[in-house]
Backbone as ProteinMPNN parsed JSONL, in Angstrom:
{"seq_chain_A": "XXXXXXXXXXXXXXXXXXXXXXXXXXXXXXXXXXXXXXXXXXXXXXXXXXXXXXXXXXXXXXXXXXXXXXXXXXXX", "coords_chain_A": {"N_chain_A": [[0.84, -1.174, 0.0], [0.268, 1.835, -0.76], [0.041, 4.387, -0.132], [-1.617, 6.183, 2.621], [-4.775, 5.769, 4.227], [-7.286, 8.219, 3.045], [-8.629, 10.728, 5.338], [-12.273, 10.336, 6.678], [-14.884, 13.219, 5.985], [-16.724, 15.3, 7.044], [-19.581, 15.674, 4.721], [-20.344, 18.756, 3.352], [-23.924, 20.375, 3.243], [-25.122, 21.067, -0.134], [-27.258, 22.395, -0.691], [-26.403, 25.203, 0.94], [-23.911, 25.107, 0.584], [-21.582, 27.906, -0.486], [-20.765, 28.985, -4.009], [-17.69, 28.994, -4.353], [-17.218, 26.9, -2.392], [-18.699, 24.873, -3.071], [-17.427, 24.114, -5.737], [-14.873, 23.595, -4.699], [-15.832, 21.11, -3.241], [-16.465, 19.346, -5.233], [-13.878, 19.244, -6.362], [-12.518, 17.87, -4.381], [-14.295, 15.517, -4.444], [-13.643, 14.61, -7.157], [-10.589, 14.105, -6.483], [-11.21, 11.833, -4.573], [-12.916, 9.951, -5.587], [-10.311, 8.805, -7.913], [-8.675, 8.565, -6.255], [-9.884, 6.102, -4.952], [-9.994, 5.014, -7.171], [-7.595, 4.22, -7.414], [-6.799, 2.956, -5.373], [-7.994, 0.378, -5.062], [-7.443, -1.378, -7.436], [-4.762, -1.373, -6.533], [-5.48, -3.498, -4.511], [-7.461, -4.956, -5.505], [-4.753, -6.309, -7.163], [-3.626, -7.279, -5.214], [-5.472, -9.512, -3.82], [-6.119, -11.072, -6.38], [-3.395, -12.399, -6.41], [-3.529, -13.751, -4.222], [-5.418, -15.78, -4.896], [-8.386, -15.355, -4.465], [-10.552, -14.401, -6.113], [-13.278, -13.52, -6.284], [-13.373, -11.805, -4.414], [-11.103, -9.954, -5.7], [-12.901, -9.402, -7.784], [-14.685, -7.867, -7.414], [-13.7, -5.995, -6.146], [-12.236, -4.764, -8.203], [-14.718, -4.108, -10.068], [-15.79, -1.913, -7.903], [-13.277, 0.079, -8.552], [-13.805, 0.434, -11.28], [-16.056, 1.443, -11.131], [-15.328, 4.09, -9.622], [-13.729, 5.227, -11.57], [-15.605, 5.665, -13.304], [-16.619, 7.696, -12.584], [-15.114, 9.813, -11.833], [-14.61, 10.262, -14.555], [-16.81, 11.248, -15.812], [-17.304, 13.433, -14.73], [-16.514, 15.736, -15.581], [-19.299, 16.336, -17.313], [-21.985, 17.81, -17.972]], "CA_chain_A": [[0.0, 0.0, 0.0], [1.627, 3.172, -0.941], [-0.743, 5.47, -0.047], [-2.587, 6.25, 3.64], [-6.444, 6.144, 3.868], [-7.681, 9.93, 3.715], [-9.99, 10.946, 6.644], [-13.616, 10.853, 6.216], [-14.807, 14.484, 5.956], [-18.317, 15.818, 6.776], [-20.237, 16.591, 3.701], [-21.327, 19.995, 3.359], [-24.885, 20.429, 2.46], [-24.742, 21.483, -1.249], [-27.748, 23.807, -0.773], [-26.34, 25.865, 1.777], [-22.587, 25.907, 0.122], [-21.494, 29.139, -1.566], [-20.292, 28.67, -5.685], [-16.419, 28.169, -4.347], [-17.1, 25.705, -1.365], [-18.897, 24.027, -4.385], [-16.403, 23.896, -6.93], [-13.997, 22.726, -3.559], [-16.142, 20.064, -2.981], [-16.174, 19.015, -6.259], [-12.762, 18.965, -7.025], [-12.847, 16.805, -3.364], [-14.951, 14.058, -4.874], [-12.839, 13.493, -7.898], [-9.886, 13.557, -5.759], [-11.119, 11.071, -3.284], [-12.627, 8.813, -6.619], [-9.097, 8.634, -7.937], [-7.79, 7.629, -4.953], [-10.501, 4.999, -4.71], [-9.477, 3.829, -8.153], [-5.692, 3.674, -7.472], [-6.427, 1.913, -4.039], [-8.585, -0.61, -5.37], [-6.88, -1.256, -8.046], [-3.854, -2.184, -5.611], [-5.991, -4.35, -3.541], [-7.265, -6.003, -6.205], [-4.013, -7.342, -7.333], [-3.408, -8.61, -4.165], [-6.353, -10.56, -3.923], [-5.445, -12.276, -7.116], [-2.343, -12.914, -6.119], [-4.199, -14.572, -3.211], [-6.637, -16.379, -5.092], [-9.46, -14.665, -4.102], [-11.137, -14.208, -7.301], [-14.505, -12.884, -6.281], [-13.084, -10.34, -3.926], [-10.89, -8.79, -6.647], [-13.967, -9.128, -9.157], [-15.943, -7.007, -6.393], [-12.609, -4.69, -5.993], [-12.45, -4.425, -9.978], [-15.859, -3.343, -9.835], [-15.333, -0.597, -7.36], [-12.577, 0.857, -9.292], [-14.534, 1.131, -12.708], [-17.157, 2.85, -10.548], [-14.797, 4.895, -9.36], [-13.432, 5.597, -12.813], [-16.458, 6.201, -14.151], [-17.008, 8.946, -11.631], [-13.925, 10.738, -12.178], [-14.597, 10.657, -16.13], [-18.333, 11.588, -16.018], [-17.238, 14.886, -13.494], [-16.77, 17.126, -16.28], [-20.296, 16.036, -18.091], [-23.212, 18.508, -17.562]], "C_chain_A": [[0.883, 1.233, 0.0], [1.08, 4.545, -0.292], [-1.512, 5.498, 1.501], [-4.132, 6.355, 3.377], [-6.481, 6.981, 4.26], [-8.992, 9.311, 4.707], [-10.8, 10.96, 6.157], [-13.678, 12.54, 6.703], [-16.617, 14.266, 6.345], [-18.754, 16.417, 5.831], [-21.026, 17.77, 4.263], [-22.148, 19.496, 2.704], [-24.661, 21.156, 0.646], [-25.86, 22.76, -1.434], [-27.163, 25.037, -0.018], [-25.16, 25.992, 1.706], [-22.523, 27.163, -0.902], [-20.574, 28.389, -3.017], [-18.42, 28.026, -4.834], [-16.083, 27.352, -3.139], [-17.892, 24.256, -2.532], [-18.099, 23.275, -5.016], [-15.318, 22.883, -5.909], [-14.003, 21.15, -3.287], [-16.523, 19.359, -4.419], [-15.121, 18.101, -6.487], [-12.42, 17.463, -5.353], [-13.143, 15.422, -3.898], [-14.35, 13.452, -5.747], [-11.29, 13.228, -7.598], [-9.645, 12.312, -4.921], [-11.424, 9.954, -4.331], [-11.625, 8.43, -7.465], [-8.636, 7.964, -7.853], [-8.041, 6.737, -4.738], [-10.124, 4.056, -5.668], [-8.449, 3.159, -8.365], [-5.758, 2.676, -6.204], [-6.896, 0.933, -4.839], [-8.096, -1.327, -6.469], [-5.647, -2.071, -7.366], [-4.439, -3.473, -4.922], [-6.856, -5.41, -4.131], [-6.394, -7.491, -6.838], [-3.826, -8.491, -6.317], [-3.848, -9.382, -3.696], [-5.987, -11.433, -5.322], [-4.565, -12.958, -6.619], [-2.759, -13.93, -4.898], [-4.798, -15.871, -3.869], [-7.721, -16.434, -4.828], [-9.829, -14.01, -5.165], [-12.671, -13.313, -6.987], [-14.095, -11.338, -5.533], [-12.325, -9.363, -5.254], [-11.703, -8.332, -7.554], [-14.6, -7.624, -8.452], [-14.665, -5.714, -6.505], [-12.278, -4.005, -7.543], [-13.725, -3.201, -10.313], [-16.071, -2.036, -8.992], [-14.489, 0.198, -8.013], [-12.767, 1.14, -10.525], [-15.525, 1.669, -11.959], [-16.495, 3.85, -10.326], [-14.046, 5.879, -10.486], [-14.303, 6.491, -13.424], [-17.293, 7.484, -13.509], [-16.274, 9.963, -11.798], [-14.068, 11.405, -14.065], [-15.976, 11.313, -16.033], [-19.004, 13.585, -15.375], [-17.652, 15.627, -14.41], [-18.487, 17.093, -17.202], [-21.423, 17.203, -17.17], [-24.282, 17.52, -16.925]], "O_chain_A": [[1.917, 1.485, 0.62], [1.746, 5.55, -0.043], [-2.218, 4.49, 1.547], [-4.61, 6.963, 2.42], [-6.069, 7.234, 5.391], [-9.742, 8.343, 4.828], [-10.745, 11.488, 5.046], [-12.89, 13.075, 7.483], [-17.418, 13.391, 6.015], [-18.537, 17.626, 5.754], [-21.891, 17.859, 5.135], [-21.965, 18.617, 1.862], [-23.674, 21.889, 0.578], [-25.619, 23.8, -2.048], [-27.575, 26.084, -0.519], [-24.706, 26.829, 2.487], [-23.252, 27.339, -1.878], [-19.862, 27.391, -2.916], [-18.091, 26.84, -4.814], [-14.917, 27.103, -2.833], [-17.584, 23.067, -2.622], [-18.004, 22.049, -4.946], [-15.0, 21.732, -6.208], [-13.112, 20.31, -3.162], [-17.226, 18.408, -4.075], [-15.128, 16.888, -6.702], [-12.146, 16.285, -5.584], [-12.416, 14.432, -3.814], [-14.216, 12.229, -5.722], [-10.684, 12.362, -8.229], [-8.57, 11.806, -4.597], [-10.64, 9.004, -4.345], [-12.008, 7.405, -8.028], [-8.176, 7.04, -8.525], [-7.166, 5.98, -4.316], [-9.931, 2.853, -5.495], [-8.194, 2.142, -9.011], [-4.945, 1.768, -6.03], [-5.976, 0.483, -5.521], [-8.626, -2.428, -6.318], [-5.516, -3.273, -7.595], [-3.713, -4.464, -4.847], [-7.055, -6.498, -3.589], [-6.689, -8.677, -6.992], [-3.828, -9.722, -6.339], [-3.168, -10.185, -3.058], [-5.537, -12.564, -5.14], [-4.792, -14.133, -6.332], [-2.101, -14.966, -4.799], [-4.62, -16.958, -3.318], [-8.279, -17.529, -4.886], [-9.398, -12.858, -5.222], [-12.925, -12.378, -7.745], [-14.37, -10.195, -5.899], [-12.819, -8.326, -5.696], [-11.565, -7.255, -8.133], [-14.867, -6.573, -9.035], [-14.921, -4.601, -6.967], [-12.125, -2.805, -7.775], [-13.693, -2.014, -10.636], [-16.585, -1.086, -9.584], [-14.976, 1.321, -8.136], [-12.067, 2.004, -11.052], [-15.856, 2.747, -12.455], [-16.995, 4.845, -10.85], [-13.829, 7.075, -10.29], [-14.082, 7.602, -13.908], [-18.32, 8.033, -13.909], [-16.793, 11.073, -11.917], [-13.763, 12.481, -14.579], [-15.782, 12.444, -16.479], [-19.97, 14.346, -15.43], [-18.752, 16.18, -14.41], [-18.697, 18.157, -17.784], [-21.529, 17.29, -15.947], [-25.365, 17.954, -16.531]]}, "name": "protein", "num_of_chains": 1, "seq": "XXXXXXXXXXXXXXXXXXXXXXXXXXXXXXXXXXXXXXXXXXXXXXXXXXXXXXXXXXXXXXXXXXXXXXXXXXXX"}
């Protein structure tokens, strides 16, 4: 593991953030999905390498969600 797990954070409400606690928390989310895709991603292999096939399928699966979160950001 190369990386520490970030802290959970308290979501701000999104009605009751101003435009650049917005944009903040934004750039937050595809920071933290990223991170989710590079961990998982790691922790996948090493379930293969285990032989733990379903867990990495399931950890696979998390990290194309997580992908597809990070790519989808900039989409209206």
């Amino acid at each position: 593991m190369s990386k520490p797990p970030l802290r959970a954070r308290k979501p701000s409400s999104p009605s009751k953030a101003a435009p650049a606690q917005a944009s903040r928390a934004e750039a937050s989310a595809a920071e933290t999905a990223r991170y989710i895709a590079e961990f998982t991603a790691e922790l996948s292999f090493l379930a293969r390498r285990s032989n733990l096939e379903v867990l990495a399928y399931l950890l696979d699966m998390a990290r194309l969600e997580a992908t597809r979160a990070v790519q989808g950001e900039g989409r209206p």
